[in-house]
Backbone atoms as SQL, in Angstrom:
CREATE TABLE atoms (id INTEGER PRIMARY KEY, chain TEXT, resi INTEGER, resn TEXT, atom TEXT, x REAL, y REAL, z REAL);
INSERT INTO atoms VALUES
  (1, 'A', 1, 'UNK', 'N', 54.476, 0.995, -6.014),
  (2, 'A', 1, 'UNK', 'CA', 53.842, 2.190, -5.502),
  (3, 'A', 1, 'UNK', 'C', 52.827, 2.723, -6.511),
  (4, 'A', 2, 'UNK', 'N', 53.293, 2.604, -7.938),
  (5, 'A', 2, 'UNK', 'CA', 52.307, 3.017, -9.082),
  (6, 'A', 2, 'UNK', 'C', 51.045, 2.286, -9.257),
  (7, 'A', 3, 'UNK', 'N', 51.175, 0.581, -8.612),
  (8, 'A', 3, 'UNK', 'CA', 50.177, 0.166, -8.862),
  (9, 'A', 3, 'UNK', 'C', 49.149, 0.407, -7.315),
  (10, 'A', 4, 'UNK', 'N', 49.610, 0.803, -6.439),
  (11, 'A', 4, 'UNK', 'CA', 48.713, 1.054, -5.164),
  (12, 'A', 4, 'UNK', 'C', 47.980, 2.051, -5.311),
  (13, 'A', 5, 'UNK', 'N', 48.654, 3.566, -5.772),
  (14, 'A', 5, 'UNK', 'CA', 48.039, 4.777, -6.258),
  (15, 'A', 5, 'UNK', 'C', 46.610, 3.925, -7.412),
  (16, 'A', 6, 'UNK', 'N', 47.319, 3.522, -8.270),
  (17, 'A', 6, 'UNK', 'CA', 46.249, 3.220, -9.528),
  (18, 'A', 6, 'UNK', 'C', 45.565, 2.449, -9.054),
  (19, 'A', 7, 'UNK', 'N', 44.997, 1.444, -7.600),
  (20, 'A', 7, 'UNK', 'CA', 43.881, 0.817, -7.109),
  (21, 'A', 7, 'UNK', 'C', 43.206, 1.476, -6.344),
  (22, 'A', 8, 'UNK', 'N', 44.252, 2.485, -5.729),
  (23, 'A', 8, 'UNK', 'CA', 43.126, 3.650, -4.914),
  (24, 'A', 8, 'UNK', 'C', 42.582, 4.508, -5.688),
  (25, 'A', 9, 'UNK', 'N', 43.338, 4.834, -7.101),
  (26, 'A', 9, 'UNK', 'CA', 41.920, 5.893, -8.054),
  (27, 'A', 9, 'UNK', 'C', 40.735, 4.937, -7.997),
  (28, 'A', 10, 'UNK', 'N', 40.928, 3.406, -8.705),
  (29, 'A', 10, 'UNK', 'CA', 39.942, 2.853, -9.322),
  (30, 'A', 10, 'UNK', 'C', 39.020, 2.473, -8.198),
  (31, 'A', 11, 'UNK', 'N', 39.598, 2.480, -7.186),
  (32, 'A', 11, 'UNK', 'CA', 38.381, 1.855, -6.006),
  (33, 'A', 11, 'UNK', 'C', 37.426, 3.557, -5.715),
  (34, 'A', 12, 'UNK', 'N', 38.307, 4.473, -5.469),
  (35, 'A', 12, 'UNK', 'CA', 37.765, 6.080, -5.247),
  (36, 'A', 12, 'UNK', 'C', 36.448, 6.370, -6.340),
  (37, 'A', 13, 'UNK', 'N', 37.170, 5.650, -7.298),
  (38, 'A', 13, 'UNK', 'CA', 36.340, 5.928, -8.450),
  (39, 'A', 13, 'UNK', 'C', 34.804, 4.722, -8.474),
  (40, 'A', 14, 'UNK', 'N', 34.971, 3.786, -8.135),
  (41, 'A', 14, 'UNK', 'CA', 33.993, 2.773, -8.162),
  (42, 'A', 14, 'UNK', 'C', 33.243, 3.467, -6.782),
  (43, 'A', 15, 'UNK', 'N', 33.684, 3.733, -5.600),
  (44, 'A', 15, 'UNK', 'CA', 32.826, 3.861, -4.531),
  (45, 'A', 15, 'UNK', 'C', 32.003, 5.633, -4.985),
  (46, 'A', 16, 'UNK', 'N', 32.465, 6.320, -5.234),
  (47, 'A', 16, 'UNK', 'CA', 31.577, 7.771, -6.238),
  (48, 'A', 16, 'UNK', 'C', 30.385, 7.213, -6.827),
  (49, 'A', 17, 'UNK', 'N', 30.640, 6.894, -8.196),
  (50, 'A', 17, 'UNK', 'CA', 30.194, 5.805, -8.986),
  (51, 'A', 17, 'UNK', 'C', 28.516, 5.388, -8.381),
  (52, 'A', 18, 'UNK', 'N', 29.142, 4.695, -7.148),
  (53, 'A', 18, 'UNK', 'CA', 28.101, 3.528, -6.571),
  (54, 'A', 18, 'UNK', 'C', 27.217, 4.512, -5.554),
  (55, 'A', 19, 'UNK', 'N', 27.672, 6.028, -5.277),
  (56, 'A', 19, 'UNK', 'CA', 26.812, 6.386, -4.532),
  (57, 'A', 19, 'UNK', 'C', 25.549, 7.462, -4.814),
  (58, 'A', 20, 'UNK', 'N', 25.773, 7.627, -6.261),
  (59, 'A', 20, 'UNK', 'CA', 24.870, 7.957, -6.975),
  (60, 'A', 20, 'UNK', 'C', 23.579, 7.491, -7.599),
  (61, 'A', 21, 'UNK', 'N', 24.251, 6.002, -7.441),
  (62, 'A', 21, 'UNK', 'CA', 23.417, 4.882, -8.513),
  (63, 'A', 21, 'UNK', 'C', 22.049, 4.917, -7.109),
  (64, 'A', 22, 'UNK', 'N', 21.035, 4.989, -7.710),
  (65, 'A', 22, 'UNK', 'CA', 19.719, 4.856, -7.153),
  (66, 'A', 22, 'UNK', 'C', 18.532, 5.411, -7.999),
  (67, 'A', 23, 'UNK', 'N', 17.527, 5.336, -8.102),
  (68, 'A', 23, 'UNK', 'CA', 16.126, 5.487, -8.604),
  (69, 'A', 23, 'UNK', 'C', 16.269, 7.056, -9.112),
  (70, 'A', 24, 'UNK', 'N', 15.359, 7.429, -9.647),
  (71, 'A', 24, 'UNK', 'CA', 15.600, 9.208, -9.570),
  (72, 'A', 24, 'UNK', 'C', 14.616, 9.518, -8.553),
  (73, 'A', 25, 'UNK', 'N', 14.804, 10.193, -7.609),
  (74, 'A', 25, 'UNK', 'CA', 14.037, 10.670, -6.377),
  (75, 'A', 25, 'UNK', 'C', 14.856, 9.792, -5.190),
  (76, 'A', 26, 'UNK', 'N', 15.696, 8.876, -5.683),
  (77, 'A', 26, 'UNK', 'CA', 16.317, 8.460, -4.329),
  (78, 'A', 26, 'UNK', 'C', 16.356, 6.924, -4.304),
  (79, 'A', 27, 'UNK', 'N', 16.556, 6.401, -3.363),
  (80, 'A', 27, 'UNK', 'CA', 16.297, 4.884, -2.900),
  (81, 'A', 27, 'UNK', 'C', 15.049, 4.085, -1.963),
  (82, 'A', 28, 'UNK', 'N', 14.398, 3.049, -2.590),
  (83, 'A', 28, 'UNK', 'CA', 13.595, 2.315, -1.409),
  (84, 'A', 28, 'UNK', 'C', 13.370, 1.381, -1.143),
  (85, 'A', 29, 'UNK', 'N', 12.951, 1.285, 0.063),
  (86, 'A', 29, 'UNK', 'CA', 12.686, 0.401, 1.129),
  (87, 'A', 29, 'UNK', 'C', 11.559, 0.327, 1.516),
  (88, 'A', 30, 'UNK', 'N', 11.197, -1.028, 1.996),
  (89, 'A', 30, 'UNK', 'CA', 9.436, -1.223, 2.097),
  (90, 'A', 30, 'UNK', 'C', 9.344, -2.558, 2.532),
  (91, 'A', 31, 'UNK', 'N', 8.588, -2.578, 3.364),
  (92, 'A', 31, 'UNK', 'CA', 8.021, -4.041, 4.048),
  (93, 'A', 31, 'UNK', 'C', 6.806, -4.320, 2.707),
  (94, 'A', 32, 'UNK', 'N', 6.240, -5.230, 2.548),
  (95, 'A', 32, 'UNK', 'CA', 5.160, -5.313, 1.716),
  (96, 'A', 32, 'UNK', 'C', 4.549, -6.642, 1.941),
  (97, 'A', 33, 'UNK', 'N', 3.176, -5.949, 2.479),
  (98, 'A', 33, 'UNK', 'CA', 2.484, -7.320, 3.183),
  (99, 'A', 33, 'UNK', 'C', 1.039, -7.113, 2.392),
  (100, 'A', 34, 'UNK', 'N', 0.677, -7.870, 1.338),
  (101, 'A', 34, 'UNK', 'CA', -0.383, -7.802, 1.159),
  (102, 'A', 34, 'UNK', 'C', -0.906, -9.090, 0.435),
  (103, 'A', 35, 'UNK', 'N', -2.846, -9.257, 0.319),
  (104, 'A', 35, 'UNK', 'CA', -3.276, -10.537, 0.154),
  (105, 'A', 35, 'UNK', 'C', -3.068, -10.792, -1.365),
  (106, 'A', 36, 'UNK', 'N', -2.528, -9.597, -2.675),
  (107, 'A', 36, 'UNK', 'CA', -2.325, -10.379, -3.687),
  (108, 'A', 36, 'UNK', 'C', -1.134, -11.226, -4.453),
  (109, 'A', 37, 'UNK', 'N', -0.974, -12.017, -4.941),
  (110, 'A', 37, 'UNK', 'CA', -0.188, -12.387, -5.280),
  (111, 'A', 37, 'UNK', 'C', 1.425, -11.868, -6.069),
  (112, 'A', 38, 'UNK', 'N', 0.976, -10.589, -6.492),
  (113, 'A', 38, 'UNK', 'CA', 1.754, -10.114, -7.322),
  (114, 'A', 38, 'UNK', 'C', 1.629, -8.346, -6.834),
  (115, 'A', 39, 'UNK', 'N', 3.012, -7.904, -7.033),
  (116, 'A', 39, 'UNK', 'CA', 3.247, -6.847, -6.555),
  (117, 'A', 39, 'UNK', 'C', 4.200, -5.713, -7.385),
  (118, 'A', 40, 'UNK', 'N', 3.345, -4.655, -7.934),
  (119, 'A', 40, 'UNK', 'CA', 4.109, -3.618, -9.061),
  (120, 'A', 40, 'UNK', 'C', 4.846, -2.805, -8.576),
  (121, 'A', 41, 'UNK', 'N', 6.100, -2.114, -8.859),
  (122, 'A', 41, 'UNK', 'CA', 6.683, -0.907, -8.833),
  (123, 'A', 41, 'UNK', 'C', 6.736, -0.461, -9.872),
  (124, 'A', 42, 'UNK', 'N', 6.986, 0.863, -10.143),
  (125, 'A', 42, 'UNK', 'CA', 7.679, 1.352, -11.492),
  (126, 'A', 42, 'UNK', 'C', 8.617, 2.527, -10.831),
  (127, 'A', 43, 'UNK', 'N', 9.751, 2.670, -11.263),
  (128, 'A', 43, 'UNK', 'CA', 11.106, 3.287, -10.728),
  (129, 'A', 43, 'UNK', 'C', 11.463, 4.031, -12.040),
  (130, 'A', 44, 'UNK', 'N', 11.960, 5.529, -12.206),
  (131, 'A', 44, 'UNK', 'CA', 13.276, 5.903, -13.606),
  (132, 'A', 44, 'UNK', 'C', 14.278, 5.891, -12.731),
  (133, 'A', 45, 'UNK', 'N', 15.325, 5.030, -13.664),
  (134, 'A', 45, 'UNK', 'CA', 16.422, 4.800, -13.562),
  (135, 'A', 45, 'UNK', 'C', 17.175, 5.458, -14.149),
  (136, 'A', 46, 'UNK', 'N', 18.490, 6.142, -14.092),
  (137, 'A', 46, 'UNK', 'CA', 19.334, 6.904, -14.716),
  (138, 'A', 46, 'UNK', 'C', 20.480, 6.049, -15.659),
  (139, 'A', 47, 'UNK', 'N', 20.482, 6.757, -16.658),
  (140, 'A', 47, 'UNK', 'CA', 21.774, 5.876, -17.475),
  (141, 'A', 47, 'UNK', 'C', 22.523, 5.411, -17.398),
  (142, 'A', 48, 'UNK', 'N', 23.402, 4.230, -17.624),
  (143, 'A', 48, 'UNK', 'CA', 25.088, 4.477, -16.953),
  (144, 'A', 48, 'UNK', 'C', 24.968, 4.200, -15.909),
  (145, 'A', 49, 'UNK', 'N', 24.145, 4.282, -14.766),
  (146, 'A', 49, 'UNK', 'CA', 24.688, 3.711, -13.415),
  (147, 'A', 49, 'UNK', 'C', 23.772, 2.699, -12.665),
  (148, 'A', 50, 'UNK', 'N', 24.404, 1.883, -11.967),
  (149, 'A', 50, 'UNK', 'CA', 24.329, 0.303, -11.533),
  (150, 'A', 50, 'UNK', 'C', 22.646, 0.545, -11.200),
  (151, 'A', 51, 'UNK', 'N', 22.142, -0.026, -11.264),
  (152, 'A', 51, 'UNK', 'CA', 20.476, -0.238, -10.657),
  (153, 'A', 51, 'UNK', 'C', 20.292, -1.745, -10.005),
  (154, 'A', 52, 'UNK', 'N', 19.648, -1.517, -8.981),
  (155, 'A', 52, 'UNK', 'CA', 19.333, -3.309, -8.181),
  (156, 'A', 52, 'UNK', 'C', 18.404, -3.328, -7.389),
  (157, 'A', 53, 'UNK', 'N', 17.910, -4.841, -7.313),
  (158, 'A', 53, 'UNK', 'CA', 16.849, -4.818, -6.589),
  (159, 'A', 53, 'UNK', 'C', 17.001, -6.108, -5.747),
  (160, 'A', 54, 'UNK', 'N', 16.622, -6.159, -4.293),
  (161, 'A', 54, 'UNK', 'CA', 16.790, -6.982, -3.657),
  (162, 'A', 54, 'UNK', 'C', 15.905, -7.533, -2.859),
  (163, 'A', 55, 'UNK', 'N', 15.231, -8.263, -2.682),
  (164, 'A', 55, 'UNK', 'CA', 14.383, -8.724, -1.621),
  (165, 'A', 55, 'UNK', 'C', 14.207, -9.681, -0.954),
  (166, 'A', 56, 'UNK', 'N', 13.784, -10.113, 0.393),
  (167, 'A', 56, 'UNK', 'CA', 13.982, -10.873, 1.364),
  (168, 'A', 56, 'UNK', 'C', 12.754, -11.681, 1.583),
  (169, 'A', 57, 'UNK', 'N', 11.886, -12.415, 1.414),
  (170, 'A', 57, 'UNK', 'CA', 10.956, -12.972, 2.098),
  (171, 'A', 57, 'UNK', 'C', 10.920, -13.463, 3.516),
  (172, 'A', 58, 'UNK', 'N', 9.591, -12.923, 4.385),
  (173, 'A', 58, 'UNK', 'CA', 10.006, -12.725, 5.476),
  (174, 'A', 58, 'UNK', 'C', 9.695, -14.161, 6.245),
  (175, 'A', 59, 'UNK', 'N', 10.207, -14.725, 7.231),
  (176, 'A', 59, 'UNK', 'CA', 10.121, -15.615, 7.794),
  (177, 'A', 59, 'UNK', 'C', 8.924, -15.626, 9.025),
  (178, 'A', 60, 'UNK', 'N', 8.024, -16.659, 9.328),
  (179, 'A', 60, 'UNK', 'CA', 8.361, -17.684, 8.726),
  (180, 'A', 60, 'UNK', 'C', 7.227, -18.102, 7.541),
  (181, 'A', 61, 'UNK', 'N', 6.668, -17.263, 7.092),
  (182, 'A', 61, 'UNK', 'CA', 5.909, -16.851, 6.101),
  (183, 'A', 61, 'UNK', 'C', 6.548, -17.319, 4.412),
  (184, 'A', 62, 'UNK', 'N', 7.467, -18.401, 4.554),
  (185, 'A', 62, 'UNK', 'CA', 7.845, -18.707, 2.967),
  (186, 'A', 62, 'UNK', 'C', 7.408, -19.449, 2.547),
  (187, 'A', 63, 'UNK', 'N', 7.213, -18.733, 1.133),
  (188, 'A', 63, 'UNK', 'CA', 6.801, -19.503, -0.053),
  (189, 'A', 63, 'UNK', 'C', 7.675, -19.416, -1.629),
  (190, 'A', 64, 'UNK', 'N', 7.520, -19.921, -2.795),
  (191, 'A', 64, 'UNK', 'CA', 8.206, -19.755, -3.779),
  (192, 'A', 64, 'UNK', 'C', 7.911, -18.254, -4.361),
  (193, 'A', 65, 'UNK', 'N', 9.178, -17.312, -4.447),
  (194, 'A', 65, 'UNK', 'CA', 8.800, -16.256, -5.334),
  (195, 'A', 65, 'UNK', 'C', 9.728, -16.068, -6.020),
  (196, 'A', 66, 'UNK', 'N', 9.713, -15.165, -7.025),
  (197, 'A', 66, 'UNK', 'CA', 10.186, -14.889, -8.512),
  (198, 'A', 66, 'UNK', 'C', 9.769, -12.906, -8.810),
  (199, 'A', 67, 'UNK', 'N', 11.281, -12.853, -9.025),
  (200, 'A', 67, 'UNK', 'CA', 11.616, -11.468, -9.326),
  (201, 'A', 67, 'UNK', 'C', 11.884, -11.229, -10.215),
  (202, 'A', 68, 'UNK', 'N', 11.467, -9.790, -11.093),
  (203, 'A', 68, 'UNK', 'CA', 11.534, -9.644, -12.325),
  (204, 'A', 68, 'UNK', 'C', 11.968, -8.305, -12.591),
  (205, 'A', 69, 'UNK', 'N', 12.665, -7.665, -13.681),
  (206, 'A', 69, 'UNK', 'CA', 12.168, -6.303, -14.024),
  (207, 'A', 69, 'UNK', 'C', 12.252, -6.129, -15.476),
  (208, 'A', 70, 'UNK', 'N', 11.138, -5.507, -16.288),
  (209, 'A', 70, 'UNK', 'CA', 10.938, -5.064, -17.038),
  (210, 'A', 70, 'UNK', 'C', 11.423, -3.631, -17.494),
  (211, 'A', 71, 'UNK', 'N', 11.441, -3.605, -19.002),
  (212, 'A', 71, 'UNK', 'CA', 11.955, -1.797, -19.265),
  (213, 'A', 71, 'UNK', 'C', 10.616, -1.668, -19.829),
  (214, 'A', 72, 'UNK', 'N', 10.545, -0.335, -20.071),
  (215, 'A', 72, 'UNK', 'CA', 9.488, 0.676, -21.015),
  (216, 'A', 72, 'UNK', 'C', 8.692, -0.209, -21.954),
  (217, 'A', 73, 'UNK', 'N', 9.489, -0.613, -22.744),
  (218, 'A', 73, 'UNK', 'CA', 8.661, -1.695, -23.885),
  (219, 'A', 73, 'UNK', 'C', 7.957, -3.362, -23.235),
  (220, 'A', 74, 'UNK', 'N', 8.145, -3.370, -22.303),
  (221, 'A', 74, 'UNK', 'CA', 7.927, -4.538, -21.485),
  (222, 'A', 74, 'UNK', 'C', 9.489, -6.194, -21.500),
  (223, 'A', 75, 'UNK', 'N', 9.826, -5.594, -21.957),
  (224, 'A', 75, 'UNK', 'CA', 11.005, -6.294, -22.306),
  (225, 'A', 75, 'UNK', 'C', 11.533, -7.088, -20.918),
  (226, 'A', 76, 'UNK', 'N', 12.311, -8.422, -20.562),
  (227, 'A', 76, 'UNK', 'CA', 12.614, -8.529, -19.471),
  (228, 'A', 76, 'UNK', 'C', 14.045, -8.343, -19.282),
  (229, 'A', 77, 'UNK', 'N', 14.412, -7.657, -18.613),
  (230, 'A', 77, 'UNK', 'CA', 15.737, -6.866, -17.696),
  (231, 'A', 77, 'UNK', 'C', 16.783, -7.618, -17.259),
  (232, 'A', 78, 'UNK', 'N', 15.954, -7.927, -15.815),
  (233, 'A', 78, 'UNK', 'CA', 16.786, -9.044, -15.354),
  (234, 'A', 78, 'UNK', 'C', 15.688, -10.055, -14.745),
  (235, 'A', 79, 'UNK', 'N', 15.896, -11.017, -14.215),
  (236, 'A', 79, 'UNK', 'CA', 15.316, -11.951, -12.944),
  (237, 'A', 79, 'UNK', 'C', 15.815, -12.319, -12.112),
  (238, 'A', 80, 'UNK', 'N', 15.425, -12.846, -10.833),
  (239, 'A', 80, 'UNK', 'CA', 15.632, -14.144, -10.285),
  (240, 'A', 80, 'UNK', 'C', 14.517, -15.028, -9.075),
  (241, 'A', 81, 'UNK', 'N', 15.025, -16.302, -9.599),
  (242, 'A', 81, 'UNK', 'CA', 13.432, -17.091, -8.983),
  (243, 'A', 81, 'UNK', 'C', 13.747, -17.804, -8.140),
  (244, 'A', 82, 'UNK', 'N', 14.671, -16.718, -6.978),
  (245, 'A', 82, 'UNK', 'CA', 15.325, -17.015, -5.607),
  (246, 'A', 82, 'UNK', 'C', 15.073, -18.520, -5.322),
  (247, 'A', 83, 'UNK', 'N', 15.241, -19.138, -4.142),
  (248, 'A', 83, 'UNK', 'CA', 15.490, -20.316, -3.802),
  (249, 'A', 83, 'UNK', 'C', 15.220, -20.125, -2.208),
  (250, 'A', 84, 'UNK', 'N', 14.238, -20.843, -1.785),
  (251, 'A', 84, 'UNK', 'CA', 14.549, -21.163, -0.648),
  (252, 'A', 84, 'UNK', 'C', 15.074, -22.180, 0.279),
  (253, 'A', 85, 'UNK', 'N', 15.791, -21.916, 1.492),
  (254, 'A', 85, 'UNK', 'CA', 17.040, -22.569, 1.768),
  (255, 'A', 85, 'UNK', 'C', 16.618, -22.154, 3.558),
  (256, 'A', 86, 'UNK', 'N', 17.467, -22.696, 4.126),
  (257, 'A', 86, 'UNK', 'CA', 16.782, -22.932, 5.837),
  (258, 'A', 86, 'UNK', 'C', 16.972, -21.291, 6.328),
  (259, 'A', 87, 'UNK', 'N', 17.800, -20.837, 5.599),
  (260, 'A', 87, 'UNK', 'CA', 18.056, -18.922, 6.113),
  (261, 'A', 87, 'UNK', 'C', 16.845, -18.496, 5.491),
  (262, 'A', 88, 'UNK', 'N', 16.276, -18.436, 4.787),
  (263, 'A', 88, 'UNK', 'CA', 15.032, -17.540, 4.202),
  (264, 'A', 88, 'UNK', 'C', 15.070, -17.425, 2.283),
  (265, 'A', 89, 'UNK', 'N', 14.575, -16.513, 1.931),
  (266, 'A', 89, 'UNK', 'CA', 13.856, -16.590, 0.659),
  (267, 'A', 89, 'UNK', 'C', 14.875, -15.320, 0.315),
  (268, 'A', 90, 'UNK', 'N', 15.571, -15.118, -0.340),
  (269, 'A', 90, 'UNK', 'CA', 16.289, -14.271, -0.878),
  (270, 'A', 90, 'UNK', 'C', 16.749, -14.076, -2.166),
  (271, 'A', 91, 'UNK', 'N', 16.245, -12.707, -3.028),
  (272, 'A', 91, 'UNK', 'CA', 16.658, -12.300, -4.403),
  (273, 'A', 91, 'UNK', 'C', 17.067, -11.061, -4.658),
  (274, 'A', 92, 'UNK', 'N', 17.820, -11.496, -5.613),
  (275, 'A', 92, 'UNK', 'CA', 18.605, -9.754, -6.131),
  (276, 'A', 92, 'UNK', 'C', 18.832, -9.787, -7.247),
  (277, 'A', 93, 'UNK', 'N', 18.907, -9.008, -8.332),
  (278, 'A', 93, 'UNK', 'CA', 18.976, -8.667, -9.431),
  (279, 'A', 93, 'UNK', 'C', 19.562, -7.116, -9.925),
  (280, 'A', 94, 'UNK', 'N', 20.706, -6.900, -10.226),
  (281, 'A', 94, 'UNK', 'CA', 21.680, -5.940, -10.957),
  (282, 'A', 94, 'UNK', 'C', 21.565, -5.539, -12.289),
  (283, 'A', 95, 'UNK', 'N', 21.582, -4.063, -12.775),
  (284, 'A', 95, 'UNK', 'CA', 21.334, -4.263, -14.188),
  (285, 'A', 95, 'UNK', 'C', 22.156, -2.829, -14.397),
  (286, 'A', 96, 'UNK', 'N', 22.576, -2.221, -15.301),
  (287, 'A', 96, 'UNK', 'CA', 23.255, -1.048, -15.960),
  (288, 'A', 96, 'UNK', 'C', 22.306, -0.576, -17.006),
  (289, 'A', 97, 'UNK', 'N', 21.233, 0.686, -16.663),
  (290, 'A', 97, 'UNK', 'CA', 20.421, 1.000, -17.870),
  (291, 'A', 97, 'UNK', 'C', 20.816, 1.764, -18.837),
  (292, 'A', 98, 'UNK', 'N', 21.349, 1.566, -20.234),
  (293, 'A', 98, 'UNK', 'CA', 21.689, 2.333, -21.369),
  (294, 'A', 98, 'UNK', 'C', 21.406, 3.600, -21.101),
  (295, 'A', 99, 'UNK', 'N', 20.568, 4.144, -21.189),
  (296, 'A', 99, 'UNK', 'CA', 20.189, 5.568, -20.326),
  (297, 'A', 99, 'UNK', 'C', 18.719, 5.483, -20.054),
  (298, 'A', 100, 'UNK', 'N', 18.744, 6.915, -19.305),
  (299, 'A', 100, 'UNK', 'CA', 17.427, 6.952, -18.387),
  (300, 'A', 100, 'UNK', 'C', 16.254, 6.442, -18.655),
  (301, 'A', 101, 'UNK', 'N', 15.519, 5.857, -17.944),
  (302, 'A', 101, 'UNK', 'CA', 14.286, 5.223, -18.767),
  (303, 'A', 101, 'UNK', 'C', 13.463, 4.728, -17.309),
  (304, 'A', 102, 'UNK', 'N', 12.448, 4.173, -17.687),
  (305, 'A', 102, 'UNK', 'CA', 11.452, 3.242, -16.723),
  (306, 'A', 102, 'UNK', 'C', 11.548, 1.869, -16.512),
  (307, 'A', 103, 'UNK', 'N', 11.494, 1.820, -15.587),
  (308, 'A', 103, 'UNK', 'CA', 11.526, -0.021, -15.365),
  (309, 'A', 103, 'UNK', 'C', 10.453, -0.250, -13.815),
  (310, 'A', 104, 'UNK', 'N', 10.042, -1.308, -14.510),
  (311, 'A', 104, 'UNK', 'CA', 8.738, -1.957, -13.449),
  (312, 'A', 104, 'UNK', 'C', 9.582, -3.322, -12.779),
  (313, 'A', 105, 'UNK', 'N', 9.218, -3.625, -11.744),
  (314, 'A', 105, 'UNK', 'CA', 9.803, -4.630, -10.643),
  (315, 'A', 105, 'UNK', 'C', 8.824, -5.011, -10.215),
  (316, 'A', 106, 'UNK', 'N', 8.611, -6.268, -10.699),
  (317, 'A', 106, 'UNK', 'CA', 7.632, -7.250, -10.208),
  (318, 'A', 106, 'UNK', 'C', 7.892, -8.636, -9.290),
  (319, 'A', 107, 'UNK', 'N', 7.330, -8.337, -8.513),
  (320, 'A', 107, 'UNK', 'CA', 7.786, -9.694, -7.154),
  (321, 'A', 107, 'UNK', 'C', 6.412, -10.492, -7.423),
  (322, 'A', 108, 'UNK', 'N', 6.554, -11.771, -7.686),
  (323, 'A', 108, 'UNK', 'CA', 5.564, -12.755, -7.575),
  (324, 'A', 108, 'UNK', 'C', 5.570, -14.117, -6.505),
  (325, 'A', 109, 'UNK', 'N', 4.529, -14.650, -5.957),
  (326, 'A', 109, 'UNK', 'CA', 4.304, -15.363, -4.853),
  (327, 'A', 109, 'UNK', 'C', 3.952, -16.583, -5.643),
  (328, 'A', 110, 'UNK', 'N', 4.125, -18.198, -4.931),
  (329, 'A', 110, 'UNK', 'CA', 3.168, -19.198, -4.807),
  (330, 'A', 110, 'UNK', 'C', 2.213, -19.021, -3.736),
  (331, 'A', 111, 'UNK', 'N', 2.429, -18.225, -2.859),
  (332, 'A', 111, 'UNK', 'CA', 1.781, -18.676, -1.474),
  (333, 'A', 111, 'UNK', 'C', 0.256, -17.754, -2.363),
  (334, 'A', 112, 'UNK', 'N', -0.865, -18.922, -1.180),
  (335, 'A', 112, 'UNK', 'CA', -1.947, -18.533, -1.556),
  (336, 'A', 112, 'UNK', 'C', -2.243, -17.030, -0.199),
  (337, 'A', 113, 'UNK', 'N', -1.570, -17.112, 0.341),
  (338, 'A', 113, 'UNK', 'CA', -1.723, -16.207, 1.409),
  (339, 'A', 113, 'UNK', 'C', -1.353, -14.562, 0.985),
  (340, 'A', 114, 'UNK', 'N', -1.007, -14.597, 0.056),
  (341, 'A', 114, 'UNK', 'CA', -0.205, -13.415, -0.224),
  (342, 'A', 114, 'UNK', 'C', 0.917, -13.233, -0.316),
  (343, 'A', 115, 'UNK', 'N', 1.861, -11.919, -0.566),
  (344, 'A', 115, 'UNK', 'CA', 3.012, -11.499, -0.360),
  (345, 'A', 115, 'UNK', 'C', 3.346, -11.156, 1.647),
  (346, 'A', 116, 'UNK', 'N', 4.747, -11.288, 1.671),
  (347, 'A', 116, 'UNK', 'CA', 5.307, -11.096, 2.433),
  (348, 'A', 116, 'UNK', 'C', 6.719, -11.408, 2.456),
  (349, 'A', 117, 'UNK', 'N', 7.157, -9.727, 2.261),
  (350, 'A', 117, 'UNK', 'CA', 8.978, -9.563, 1.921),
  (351, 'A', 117, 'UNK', 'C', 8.988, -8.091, 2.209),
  (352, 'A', 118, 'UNK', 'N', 10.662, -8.036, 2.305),
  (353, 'A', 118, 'UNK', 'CA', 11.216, -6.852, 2.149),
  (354, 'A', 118, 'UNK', 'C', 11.565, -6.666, 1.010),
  (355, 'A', 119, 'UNK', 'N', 11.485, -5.130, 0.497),
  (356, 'A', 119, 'UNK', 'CA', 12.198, -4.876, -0.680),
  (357, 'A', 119, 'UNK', 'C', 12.931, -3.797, -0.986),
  (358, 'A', 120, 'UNK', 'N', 14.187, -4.066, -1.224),
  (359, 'A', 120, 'UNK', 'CA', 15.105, -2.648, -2.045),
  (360, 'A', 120, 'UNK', 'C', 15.467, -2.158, -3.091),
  (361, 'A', 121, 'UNK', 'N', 15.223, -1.095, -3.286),
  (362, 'A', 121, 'UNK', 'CA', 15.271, -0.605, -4.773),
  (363, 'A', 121, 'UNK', 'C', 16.896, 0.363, -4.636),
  (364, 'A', 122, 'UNK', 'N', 17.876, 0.253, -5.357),
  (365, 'A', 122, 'UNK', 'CA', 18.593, 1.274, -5.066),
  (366, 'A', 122, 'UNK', 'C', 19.153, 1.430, -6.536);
């Protein structure tokens, strides 16, 4: 019984936690269709809590892309240089920022056509 109580704090406590974690001003979402290759955000992130980024390349519009994020000093964060596979083009990347600070999210294309993906910032 002690250990059921003590998985329902820690889960109570992880789902709190997780519903805070987002950008400062909130969370986003965005189609992003355009002819250059490469595509900037810059987001502050709050200390201490989970930060991620996810994006979808949209079908049937795939090509090779590569996700990145940088901090303040240009430093790299996290990546990933998704894979495509017969479901679509899909990347995500998780990070915990020491405290509050800036970070840029950069989505890059092979296609000569441009970008075309979804993207989430939360």
């Amino acid at each position: 019984m002690r250990t059921l109580a003590m998985s329902a704090c820690v889960g109570l406590l992880a789902l709190l936690s997780a519903a805070h974690a987002s950008p400062v001003g909130g969370a986003f979402a965005k189609q992003i269709k355009q002819k250059e290759e490469v595509w900037k955000d810059t987001k502050i992130f709050r200390g201490g809590e989970r930060a991620s980024v996810q994006v979808v390349g949209k079908l049937p519009d795939l090509a090779n892309m590569h996700l990145a994020v940088f901090d303040a000093k240009g430093v790299l964060i996290a990546e990933d240089n998704g894979d495509i596979d017969p479901n679509g083009n899909f990347m995500s990347v998780s990070w915990y920022p020491p405290r509050d600070g800036t970070y840029t999210i950069e989505i890059r294309t092979t296609s000569s056509n441009g970008l075309l993906c979804y993207v989430t910032i939360k």
